[in-house]
C-alpha positions as CSV (number, residue, x, y, z in Angstrom):
1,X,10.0,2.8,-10.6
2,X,9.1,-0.7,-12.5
3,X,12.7,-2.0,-12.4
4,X,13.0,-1.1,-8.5
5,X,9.1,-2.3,-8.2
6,X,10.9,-5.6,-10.7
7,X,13.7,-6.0,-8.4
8,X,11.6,-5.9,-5.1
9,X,9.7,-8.7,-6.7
10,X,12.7,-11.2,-7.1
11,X,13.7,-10.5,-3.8
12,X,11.0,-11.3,-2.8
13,X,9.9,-14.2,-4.3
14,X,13.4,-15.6,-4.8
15,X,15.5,-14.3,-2.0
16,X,13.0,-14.6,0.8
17,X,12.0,-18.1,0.0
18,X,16.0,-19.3,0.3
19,X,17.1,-17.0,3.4
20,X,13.5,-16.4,4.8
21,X,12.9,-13.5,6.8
22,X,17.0,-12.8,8.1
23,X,18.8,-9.8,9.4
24,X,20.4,-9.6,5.6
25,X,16.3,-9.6,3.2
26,X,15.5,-7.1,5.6
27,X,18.1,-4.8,5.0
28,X,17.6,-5.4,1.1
29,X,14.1,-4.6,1.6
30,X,14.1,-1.6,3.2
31,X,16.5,-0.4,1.3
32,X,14.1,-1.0,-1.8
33,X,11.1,0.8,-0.2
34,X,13.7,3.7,0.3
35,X,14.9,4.0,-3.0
36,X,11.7,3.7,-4.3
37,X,10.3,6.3,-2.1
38,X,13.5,9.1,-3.0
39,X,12.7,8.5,-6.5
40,X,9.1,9.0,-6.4
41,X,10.3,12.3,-4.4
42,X,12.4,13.2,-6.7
43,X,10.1,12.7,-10.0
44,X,7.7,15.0,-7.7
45,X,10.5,17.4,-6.9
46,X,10.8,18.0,-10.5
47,X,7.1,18.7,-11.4
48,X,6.8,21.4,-8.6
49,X,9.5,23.2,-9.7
50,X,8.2,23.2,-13.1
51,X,4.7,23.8,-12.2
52,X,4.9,25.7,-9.1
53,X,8.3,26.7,-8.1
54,X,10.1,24.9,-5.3
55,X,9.2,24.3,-1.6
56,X,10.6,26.0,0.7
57,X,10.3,24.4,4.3
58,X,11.9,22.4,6.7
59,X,9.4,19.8,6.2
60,X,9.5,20.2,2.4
61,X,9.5,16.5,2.5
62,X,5.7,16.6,3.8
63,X,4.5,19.7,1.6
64,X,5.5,18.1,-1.5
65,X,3.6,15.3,-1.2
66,X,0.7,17.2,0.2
67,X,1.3,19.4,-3.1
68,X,0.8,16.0,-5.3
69,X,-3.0,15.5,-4.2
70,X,-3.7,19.3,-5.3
71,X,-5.6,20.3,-8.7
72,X,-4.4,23.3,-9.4
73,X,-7.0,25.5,-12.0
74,X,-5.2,26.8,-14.8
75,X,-1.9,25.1,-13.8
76,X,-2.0,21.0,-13.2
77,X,-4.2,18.1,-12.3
78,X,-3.4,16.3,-9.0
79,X,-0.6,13.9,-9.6
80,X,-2.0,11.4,-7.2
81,X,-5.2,10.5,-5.4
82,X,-5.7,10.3,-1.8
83,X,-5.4,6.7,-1.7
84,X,-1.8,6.8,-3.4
85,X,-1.1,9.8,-0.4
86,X,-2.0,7.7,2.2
87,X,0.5,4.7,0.9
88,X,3.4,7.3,0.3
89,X,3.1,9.0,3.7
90,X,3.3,6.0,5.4
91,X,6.7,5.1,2.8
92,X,7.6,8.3,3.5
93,X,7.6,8.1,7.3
94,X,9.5,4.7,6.6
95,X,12.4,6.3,4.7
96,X,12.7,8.9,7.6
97,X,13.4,6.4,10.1
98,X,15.3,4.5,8.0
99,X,17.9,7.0,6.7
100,X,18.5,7.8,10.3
101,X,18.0,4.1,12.2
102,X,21.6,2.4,12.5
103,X,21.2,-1.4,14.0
104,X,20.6,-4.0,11.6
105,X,17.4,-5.6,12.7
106,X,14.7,-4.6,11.8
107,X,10.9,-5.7,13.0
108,X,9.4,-8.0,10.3
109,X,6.2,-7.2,11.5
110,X,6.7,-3.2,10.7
111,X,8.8,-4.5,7.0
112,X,5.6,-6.8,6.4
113,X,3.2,-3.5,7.2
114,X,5.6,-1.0,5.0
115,X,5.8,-3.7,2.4
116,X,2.2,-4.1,1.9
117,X,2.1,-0.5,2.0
118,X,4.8,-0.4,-1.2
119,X,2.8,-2.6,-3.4
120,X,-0.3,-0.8,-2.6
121,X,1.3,2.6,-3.6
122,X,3.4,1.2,-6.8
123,X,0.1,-0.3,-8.2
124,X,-2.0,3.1,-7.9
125,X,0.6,5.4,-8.6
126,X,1.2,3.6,-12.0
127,X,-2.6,4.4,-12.6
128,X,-1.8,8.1,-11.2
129,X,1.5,8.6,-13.3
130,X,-0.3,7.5,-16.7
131,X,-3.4,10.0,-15.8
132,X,-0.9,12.8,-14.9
133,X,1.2,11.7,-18.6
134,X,-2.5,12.0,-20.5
135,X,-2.5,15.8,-18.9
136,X,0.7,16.1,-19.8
137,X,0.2,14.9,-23.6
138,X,-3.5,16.8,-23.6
139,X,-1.2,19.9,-23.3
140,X,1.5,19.8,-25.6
141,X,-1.9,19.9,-28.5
């Protein structure tokens, strides 16, 4: 997550100064936000299945990150709070439409939105992750 978070960062403060806001940082960018989001899932993915079993649904997608805010007793702490959520579904919604949106403009307005949303969620779900590591560590003693 920090090297994609890293690389969205040059981008973006190298890249977009040069090119500005073209048809070409657009496409870089949103392709950050989406690998960023499919590895969050994916990390996610992996502690259900150990924690819970796996999600069954056709909007798994959804469920799991629902799943995330939950405290289970006896099982896990929530992964992430509710203001981390609200970032991530709205990432979330972005990858969606991205994985299945073929032109090659993109609003800048909706990128600058989606953006903002990205930095919000990377810098509280580093505070959520290292929370959800102290569980993690609290249990292996």
């Amino acid at each position: 997550l920090e090297e994609i978070h890293n690389f969205y960062q040059r981008v973006h403060t190298h890249e977009m100064k040069l090119l500005g806001k073209t048809q070409s940082t657009a496409l870089i960018i949103a392709q950050i936000i989406e690998n960023f989001y499919t590895c969050i899932e994916t990390l996610f993915l992996r502690i259900s299945q150990f924690f819970e079993n796996s999600i069954a649904s056709e909007k798994w997608h959804k469920d799991l990150l629902d799943k995330m805010t939950l405290h289970i007793e006896g099982i896990r702490e929530a992964v992430i709070s509710e203001g981390t959520y609200k970032n991530l579904l709205e990432i979330m919604r972005f990858r969606h439409f991205k994985r299945y949106y073929f032109e090659l403009d993109y609003d800048w307005e909706k990128l600058d939105f989606i953006s903002a949303k990205f930095e919000k969620a990377y810098s509280s779900l580093k505070k959520d992750l290292q929370k959800f590591i102290n569980f993690l560590e609290r249990l292996e003693s």
